[in-house]
PQR file with spaces between the fields and no chain letter, atoms N, CA, C, O and H, PARSE charges and radii, in Angstrom:
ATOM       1  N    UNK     1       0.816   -1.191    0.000 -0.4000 1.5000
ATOM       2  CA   UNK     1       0.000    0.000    0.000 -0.0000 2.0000
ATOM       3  C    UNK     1       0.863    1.261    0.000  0.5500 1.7000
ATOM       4  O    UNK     1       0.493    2.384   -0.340 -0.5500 1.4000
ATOM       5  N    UNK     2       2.150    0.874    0.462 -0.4000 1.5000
ATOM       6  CA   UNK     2       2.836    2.418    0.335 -0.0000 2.0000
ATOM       7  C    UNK     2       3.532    2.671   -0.629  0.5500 1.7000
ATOM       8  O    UNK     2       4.072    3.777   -0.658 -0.5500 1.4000
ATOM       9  H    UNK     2       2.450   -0.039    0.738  0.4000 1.0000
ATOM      10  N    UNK     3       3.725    1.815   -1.627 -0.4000 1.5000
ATOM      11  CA   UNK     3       4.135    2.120   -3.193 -0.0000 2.0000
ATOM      12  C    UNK     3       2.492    2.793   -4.055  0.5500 1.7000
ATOM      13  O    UNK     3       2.509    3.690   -4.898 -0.5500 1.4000
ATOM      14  H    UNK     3       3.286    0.917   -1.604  0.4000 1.0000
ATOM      15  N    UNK     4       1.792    2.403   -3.784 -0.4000 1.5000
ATOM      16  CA   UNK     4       0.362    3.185   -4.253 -0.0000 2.0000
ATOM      17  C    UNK     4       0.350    4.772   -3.671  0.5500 1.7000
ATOM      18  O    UNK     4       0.201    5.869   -4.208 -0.5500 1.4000
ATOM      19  H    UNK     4       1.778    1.675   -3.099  0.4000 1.0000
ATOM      20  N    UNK     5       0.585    4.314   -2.293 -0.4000 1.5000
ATOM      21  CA   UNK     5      -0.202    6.132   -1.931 -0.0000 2.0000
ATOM      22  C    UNK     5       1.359    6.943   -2.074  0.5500 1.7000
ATOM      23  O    UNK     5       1.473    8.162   -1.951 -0.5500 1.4000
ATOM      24  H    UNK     5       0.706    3.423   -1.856  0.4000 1.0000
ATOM      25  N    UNK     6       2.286    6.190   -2.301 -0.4000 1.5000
ATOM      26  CA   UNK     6       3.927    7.221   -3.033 -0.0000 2.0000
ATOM      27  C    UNK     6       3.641    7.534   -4.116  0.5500 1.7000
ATOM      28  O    UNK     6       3.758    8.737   -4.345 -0.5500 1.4000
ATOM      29  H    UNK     6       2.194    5.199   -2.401  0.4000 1.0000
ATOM      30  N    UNK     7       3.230    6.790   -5.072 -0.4000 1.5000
ATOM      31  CA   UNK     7       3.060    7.152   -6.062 -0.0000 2.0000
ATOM      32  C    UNK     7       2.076    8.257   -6.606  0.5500 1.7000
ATOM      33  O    UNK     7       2.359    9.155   -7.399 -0.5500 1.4000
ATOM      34  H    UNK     7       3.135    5.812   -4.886  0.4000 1.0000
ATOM      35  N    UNK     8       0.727    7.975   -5.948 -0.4000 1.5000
ATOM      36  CA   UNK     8      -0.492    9.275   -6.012 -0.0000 2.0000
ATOM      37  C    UNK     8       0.201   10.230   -5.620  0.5500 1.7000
ATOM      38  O    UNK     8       0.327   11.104   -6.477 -0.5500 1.4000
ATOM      39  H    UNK     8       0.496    7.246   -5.304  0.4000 1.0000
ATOM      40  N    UNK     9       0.734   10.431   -4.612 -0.4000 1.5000
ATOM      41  CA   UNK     9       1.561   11.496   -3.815 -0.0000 2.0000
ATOM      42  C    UNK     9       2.549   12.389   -4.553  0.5500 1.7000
ATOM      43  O    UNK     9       2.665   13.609   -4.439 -0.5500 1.4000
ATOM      44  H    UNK     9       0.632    9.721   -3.916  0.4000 1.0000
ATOM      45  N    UNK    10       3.217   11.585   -5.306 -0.4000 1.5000
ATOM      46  CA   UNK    10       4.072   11.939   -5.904 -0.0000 2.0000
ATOM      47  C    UNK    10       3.969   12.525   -7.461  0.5500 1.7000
ATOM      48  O    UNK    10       4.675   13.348   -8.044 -0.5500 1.4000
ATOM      49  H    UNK    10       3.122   10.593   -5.399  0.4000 1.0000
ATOM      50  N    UNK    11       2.684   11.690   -7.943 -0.4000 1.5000
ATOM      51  CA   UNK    11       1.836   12.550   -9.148 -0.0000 2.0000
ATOM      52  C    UNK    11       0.986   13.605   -9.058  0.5500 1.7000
ATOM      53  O    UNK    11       0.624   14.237  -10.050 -0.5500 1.4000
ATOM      54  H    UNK    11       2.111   11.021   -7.470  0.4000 1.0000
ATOM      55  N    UNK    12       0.610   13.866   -7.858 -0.4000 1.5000
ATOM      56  CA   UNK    12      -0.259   14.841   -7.487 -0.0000 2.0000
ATOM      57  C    UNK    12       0.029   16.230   -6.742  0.5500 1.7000
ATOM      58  O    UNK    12      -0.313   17.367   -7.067 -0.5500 1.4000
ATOM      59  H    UNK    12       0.905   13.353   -7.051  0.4000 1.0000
ATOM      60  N    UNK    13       0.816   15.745   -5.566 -0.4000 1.5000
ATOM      61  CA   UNK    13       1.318   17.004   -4.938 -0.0000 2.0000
ATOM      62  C    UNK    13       2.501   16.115   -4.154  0.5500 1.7000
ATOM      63  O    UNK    13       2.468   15.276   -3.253 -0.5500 1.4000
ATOM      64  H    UNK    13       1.094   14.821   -5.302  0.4000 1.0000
ATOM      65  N    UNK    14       3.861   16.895   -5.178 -0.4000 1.5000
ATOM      66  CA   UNK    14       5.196   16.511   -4.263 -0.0000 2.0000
ATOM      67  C    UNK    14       5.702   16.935   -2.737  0.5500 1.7000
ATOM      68  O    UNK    14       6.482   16.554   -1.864 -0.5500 1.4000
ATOM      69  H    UNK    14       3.889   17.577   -5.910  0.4000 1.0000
ATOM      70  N    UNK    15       4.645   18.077   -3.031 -0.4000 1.5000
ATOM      71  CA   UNK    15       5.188   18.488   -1.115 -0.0000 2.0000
ATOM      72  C    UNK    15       4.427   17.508    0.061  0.5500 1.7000
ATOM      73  O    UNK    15       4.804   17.362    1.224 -0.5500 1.4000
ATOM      74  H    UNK    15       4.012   18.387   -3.740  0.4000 1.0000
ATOM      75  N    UNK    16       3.457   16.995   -0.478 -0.4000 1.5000
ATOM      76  CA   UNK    16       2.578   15.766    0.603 -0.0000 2.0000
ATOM      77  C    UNK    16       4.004   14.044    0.736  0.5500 1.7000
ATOM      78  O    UNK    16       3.856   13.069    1.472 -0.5500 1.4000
ATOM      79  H    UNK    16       3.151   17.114   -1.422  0.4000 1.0000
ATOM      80  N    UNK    17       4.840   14.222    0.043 -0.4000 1.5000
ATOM      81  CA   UNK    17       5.676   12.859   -0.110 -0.0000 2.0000
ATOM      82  C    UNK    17       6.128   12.613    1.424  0.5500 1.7000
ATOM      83  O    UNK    17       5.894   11.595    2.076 -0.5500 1.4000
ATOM      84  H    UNK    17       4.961   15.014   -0.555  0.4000 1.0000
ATOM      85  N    UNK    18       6.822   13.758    1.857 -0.4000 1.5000
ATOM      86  CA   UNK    18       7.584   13.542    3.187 -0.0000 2.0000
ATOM      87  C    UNK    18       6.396   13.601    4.530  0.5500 1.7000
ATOM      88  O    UNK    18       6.646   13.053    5.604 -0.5500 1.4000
ATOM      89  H    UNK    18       7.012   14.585    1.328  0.4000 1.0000
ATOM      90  N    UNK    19       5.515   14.107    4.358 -0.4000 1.5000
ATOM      91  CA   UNK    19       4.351   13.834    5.556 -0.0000 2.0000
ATOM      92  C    UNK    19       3.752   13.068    5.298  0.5500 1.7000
ATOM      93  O    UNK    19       2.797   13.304    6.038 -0.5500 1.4000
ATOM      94  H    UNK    19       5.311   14.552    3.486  0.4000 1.0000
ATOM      95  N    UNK    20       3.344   11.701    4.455 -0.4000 1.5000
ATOM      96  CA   UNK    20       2.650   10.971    3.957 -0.0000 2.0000
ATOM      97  C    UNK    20       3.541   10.158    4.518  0.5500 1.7000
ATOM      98  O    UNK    20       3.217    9.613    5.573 -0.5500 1.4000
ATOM      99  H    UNK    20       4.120   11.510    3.854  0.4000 1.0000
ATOM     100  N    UNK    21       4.852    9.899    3.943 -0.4000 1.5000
ATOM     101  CA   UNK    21       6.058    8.448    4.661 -0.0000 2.0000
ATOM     102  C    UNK    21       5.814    8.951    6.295  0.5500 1.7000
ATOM     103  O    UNK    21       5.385    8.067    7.036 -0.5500 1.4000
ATOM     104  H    UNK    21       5.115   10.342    3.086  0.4000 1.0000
ATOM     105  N    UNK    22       6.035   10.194    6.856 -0.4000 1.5000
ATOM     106  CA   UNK    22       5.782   10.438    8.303 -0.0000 2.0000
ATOM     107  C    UNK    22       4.526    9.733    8.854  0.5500 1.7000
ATOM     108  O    UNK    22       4.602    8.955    9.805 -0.5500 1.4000
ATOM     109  H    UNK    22       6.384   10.912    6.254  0.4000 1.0000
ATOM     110  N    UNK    23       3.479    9.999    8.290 -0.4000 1.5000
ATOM     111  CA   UNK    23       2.476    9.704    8.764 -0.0000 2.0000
ATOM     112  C    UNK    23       1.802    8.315    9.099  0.5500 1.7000
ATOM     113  O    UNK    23       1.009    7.908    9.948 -0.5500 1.4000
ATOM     114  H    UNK    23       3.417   10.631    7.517  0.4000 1.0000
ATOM     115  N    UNK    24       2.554    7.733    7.933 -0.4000 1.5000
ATOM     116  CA   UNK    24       2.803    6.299    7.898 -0.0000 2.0000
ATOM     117  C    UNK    24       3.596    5.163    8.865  0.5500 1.7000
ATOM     118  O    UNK    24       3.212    4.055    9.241 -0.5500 1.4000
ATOM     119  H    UNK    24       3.198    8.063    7.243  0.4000 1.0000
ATOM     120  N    UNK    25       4.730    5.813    9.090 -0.4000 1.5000
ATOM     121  CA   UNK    25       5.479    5.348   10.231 -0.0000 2.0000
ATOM     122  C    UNK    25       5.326    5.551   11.511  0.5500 1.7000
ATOM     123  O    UNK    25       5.541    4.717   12.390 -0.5500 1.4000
ATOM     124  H    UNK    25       5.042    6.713    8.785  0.4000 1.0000
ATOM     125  N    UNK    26       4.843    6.977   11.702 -0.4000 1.5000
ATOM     126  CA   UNK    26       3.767    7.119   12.962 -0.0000 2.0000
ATOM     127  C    UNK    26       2.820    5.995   13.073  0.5500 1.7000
ATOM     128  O    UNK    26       3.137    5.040   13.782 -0.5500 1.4000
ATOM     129  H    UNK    26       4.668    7.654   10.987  0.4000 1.0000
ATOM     130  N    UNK    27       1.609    6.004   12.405 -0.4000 1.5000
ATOM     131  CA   UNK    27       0.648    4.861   12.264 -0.0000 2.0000
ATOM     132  C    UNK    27       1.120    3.810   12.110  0.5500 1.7000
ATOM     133  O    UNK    27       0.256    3.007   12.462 -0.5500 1.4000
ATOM     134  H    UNK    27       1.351    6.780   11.829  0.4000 1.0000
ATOM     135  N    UNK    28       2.409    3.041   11.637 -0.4000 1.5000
ATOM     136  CA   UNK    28       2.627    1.647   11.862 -0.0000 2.0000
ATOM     137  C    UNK    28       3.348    1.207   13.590  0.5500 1.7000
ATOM     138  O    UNK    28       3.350    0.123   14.172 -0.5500 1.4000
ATOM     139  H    UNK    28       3.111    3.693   11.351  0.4000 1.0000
ATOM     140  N    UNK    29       3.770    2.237   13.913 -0.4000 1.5000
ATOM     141  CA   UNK    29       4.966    2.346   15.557 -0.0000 2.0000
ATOM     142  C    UNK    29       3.195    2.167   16.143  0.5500 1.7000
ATOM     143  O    UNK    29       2.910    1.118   16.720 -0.5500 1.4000
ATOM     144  H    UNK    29       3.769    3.118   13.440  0.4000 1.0000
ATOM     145  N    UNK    30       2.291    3.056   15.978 -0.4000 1.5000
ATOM     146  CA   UNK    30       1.370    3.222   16.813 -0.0000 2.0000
ATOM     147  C    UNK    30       0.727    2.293   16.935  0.5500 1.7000
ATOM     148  O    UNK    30       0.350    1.991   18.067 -0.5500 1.4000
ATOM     149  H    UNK    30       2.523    3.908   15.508  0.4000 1.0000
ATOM     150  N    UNK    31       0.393    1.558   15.897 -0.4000 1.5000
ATOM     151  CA   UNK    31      -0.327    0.059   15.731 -0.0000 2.0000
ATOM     152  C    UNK    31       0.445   -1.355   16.621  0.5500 1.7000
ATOM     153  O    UNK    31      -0.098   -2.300   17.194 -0.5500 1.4000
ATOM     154  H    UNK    31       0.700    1.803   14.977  0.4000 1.0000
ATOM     155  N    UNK    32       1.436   -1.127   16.500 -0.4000 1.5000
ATOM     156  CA   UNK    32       2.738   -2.425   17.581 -0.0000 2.0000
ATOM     157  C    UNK    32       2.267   -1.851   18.756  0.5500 1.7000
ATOM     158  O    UNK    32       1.783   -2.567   19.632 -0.5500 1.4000
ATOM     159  H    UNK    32       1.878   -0.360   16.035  0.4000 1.0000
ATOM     160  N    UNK    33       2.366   -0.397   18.908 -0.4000 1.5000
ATOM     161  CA   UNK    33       2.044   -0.141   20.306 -0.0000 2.0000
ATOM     162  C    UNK    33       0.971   -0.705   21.030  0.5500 1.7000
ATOM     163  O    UNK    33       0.949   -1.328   22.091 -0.5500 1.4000
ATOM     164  H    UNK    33       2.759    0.186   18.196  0.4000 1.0000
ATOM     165  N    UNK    34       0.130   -0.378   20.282 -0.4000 1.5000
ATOM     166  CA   UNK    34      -0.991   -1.091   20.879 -0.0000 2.0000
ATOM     167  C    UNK    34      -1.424   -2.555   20.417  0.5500 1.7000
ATOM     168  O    UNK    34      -2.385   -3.223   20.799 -0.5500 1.4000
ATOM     169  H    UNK    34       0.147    0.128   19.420  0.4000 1.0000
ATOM     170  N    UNK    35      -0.810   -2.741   19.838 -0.4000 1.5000
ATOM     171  CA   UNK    35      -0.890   -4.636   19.216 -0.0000 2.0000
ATOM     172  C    UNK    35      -0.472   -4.914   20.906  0.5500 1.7000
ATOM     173  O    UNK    35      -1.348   -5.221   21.714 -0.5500 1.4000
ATOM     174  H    UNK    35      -0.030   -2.198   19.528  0.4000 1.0000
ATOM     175  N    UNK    36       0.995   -4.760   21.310 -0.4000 1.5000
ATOM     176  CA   UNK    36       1.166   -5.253   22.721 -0.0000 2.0000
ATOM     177  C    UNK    36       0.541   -4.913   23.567  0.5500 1.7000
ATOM     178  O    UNK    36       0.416   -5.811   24.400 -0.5500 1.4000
ATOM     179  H    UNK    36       1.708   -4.510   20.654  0.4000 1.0000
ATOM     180  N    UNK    37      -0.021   -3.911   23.851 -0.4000 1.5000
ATOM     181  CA   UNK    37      -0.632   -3.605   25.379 -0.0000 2.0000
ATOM     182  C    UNK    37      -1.955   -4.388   25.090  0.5500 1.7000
ATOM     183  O    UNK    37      -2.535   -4.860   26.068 -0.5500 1.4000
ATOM     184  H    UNK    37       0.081   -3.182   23.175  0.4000 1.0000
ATOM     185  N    UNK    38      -2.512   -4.582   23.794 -0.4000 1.5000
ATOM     186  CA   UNK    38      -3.822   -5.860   23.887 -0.0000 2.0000
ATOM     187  C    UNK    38      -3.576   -7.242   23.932  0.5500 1.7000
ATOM     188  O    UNK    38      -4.462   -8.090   24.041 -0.5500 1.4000
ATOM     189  H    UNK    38      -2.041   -4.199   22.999  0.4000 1.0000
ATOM     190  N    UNK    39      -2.076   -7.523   23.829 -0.4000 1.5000
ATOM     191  CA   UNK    39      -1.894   -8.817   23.435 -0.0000 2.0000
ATOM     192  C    UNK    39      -1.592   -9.498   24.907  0.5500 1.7000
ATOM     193  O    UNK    39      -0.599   -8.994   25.430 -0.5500 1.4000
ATOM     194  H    UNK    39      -1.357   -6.834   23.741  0.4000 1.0000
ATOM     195  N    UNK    40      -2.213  -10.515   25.683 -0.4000 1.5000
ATOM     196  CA   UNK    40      -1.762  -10.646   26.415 -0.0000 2.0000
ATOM     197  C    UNK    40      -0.896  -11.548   26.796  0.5500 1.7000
ATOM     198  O    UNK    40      -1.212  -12.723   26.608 -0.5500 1.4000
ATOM     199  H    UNK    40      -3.021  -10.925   25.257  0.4000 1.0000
ATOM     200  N    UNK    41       0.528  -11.218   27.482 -0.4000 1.5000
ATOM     201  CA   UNK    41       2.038  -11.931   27.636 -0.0000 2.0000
ATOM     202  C    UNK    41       1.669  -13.097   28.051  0.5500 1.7000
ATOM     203  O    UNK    41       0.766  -13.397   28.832 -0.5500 1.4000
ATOM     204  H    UNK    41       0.785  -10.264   27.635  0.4000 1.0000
ATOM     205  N    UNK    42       2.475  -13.798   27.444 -0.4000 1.5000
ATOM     206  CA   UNK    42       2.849  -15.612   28.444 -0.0000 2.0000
ATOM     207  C    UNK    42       3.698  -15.602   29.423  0.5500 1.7000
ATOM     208  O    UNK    42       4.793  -15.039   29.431 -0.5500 1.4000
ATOM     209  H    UNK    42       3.209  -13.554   26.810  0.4000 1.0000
ATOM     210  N    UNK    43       3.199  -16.240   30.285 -0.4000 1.5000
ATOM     211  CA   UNK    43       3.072  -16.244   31.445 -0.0000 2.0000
ATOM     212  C    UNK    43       4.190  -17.712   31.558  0.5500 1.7000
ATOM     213  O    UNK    43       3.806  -18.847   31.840 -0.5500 1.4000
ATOM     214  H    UNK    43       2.310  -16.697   30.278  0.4000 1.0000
ATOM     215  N    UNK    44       5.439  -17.357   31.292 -0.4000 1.5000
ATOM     216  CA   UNK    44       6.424  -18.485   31.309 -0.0000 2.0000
ATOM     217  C    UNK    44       6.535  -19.387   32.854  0.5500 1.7000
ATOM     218  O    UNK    44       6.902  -20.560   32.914 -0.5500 1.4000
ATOM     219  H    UNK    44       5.751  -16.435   31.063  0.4000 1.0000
ATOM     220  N    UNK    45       6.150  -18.583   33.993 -0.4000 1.5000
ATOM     221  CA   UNK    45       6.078  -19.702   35.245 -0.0000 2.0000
ATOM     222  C    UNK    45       4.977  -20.352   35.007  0.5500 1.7000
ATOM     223  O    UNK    45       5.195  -21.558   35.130 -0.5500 1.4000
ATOM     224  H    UNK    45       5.851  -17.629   33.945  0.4000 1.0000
ATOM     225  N    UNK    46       3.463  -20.042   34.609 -0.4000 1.5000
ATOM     226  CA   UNK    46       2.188  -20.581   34.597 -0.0000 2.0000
ATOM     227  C    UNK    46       2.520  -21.727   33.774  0.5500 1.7000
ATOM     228  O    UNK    46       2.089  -22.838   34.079 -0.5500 1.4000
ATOM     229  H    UNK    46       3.285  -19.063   34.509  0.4000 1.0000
ATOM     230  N    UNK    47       3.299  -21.537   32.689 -0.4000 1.5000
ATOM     231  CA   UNK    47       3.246  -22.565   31.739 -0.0000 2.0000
ATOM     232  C    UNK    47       4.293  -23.603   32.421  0.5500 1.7000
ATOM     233  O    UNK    47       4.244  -24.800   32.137 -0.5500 1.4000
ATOM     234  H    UNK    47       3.649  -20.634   32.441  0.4000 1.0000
ATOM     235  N    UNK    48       5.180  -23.113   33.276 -0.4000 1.5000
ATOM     236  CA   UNK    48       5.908  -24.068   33.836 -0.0000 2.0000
ATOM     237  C    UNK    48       5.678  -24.782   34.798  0.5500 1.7000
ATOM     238  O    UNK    48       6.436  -25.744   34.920 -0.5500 1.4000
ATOM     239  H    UNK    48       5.219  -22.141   33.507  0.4000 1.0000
ATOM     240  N    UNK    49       4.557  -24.607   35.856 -0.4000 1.5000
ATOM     241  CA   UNK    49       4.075  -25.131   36.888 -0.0000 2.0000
ATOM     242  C    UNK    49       3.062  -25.595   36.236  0.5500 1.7000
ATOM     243  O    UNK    49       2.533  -26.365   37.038 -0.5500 1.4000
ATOM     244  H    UNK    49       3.941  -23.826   35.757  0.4000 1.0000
ATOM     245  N    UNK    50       2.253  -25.608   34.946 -0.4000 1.5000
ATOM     246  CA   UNK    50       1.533  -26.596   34.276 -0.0000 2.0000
ATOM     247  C    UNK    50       2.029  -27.735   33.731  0.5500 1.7000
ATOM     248  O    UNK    50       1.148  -28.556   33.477 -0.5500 1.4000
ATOM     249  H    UNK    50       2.683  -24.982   34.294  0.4000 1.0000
ATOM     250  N    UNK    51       2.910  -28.002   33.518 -0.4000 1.5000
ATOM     251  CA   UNK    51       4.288  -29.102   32.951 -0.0000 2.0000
ATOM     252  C    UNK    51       4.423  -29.843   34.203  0.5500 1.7000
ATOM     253  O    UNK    51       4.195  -31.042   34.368 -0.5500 1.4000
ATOM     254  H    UNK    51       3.626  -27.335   33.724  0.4000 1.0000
ATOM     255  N    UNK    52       4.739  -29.164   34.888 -0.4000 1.5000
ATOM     256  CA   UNK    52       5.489  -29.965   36.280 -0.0000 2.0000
ATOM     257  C    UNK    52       4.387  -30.868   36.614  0.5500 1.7000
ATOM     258  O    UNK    52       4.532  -32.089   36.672 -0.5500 1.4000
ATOM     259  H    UNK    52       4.923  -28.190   34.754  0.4000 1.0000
ATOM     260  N    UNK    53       2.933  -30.063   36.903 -0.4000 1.5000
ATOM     261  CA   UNK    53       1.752  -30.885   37.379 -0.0000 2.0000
ATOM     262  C    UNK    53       1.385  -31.875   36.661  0.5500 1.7000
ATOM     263  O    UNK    53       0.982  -32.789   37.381 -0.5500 1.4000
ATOM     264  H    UNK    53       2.815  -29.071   36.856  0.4000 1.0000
ATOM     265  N    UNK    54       1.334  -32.140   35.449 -0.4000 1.5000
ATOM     266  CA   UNK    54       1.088  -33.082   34.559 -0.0000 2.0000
ATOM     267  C    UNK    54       2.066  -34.440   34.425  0.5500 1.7000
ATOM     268  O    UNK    54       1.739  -35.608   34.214 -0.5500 1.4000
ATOM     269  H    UNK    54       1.661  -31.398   34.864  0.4000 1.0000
ATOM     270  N    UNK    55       3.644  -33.728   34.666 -0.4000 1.5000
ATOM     271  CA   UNK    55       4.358  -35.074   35.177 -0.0000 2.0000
ATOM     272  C    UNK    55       4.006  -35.973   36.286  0.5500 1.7000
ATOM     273  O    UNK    55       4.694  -36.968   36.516 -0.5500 1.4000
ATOM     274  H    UNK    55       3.909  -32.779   34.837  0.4000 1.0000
């Protein structure tokens, strides 16, 4: 998608090129950001005191 909207960008209005890649990399950092704070961590002792119990 960012070879498409470079390219419109770049046929249309060259001064939008460098806030368009900005804006983009903002919005992808921002998206991980919050990918982790929803994702919830493993819990490496839980999974290890589930092992143990099953032996």
């Amino acid at each position: 998608a960012l070879g498409d909207h470079l390219g419109f960008a770049a046929a249309n209005m060259n001064a939008m090129i460098f806030p368009m890649i900005v804006g983009k990399l903002i919005g992808g950092v921002t998206a991980i950001g919050v990918a982790m704070m929803l994702v919830p961590k493993d819990d490496a002792t839980a999974a290890k005191t589930e092992a143990e119990a099953q032996s």
